[in-house]
N, C-alpha and C positions, 0 to 999 in steps of 0.2 A: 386769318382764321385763328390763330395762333395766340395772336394779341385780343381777339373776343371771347377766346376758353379762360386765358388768363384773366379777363376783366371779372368774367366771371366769378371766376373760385375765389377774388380777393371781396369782391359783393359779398359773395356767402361766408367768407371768413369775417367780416364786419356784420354780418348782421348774429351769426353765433354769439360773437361777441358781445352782443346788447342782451343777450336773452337772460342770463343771470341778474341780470342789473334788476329788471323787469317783474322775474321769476322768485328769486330765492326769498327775498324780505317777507312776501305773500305766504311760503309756506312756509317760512320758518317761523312767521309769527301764530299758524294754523297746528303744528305739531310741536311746539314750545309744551315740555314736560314740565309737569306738577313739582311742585317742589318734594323734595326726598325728607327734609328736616327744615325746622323750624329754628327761630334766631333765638332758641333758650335751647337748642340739644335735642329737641323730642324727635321722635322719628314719627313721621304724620302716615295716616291710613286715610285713605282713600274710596276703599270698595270693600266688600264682605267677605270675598274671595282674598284679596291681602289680609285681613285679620284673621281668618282661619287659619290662614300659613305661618302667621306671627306668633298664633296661641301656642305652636307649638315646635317652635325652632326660638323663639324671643332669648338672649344672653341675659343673666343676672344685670351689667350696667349698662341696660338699654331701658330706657322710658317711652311709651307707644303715646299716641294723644290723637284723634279723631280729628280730622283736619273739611270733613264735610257732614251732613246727615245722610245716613244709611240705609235704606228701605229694600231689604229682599223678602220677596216673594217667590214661591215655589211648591212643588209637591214631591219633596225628591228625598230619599233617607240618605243620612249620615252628611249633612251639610252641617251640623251642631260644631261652636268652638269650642275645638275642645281644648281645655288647657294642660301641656304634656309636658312644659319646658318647668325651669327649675324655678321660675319666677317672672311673673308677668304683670309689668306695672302698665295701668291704662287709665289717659283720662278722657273723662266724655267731651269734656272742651267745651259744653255747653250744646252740643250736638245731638242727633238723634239718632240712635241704634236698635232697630225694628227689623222683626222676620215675623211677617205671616206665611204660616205653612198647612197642608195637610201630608203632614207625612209621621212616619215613628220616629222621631227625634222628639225626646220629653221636655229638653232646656233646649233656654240659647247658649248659657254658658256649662260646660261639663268641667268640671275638674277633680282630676286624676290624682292619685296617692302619693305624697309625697313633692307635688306641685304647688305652688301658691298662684294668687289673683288676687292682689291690689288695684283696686279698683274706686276710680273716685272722680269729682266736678270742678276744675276747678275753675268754670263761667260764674262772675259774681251773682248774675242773678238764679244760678242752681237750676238753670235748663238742663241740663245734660241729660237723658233719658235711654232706659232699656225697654223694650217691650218688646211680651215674646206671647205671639196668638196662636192657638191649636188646637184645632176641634176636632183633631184623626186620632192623636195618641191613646193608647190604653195605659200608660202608666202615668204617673203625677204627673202634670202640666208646674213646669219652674220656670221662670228666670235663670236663676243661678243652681245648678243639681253639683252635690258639693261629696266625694266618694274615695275621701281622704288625703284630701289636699287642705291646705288655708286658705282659707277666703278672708279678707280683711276690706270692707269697706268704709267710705268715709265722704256723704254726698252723693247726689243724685236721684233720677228717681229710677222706679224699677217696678213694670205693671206685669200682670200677668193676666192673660184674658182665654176663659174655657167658656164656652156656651153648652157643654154637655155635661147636664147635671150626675150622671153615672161616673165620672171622671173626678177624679182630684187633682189638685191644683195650689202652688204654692209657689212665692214669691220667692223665697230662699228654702230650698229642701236638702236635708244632709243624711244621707247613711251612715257616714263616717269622716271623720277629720274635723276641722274646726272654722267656725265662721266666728269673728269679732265685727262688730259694728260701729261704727263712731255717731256718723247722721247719713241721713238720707230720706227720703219716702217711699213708702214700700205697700204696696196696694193691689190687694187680691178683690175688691169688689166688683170688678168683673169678673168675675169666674164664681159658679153659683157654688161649686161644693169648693171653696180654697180657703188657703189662710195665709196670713201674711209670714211666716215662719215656722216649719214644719222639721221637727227633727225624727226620725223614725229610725225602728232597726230595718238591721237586712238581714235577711235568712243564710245571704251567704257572709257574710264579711264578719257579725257578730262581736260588733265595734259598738260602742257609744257613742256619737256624732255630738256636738255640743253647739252651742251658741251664747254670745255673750253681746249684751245687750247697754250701751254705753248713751245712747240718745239717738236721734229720729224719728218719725213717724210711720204706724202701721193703722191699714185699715183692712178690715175684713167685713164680710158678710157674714158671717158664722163667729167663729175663735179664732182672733189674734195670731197666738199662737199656739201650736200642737205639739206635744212630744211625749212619743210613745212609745214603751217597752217593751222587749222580748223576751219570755219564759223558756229556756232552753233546759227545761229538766236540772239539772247539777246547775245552772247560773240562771244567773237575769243580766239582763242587759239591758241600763239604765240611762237612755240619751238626756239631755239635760240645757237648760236654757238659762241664764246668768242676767237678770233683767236690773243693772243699775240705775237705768234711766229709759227717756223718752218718753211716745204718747201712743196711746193704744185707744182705736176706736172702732166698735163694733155696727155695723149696718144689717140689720136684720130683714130677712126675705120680705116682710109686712109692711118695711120700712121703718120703722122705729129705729131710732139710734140711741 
């Protein structure tokens, strides 16, 4: 009896033994993680939910770079990246970064006072793409909403799409701080009332927001660009656009170009 428990339990201690052999390559080839960084330093993103956490914890010498296309959809406030860290370098990679929403977040990208957003493509053939859709919001529908930080771009594209003609709408919109431009495409004709660069005051910040305009392409349904002043009694406040270059092309509701 003795001698058939023992045959036993040495059976079952041999067949334990096999089960990893069998097992582990299976899962470990099943839960094998994404890479964290890239063979140049970039640190890769992955999801929407990682780049919102990035916009705003990102270290000055850390470079971000899109490592898949990104498609959120939702109806939920205050999912917007906001940009809050000291500087945030990001490239499209040739990738796609889309949020269609109904909810109150005005941009995809916010950025904050005294923040920056470097942003740029660097897939040769200048896929890289932002598109921000929303037909809930009541204030400007952007891309990029810019409220005294720097925005500096260079490549890419960047749509902005409203279908609610009582709403505004803009590719690049600033109350305060500064955008520079290098290239890129930038295209509010989806959105019936937009334009492809809107600089406006704010009733509370009473800043000049600016833009500087080096080359790329904008298209609008209406005006290009817009930039508009605030009469505060004792001042003006005079937001302001620097248009060295590029190409500016107007699509009108009739359709005439």
């Amino acid at each position: 009896m003795k001698k058939r428990i023992l045959s036993l339990l040495l059976t079952l201690v041999m067949l334990i033994g096999l089960v990893p052999t069998a097992v582990i390559p299976a899962f470990a080839e099943e839960s094998e993680e994404q890479p964290k960084v890239d063979s140049k330093g970039y640190i890769l993103i992955w999801s929407y939910e990682q780049l919102v956490s990035v916009a705003q914890n990102a270290r000055i010498n850390e470079s971000y770079r899109l490592a898949t296309d990104i498609y959120q959809t939702d109806n939920s406030n205050d999912l917007g990246i906001w940009v809050r860290c000291d500087s945030l370098w990001l490239d499209l990679n040739g990738h796609v970064l889309s949020r269609e929403t109904s909810s109150l977040d005005s941009a995809l990208f916010f950025v904050c006072d005294g923040s920056t957003l470097n942003i740029y493509d660097s897939s040769p053939d200048s896929t890289g793409t932002c598109i921000y859709n929303n037909d809930y919001v009541s204030d400007t529908c952007s891309v990029i909403n810019n409220s005294g930080g720097n925005v500096i771009i260079n490549g890419g594209n960047y749509i902005v799409k409203m279908d609610n003609p009582s709403v505004k709408a803009a590719v690049l919109y600033g109350t305060s701080g500064e955008f520079t431009v290098y290239d890129g495409y930038f295209d509010s004709t989806q959105a019936s009332n937009g334009n492809a660069v809107k600089m406006h005051y704010s009733n509370s910040l009473y800043d000049e927001p600016n833009c500087t305009i080096y080359g790329g392409r904008f298209y609008s349904q209406r005006t290009c660009i817009e930039a508009r002043s605030l009469a505060n009694y004792s001042d003006v406040y005079y937001p302001y656009v620097f248009v060295l270059g590029g190409e500016f092309y107007t699509k009108r509701i009739n359709g005439d170009e």
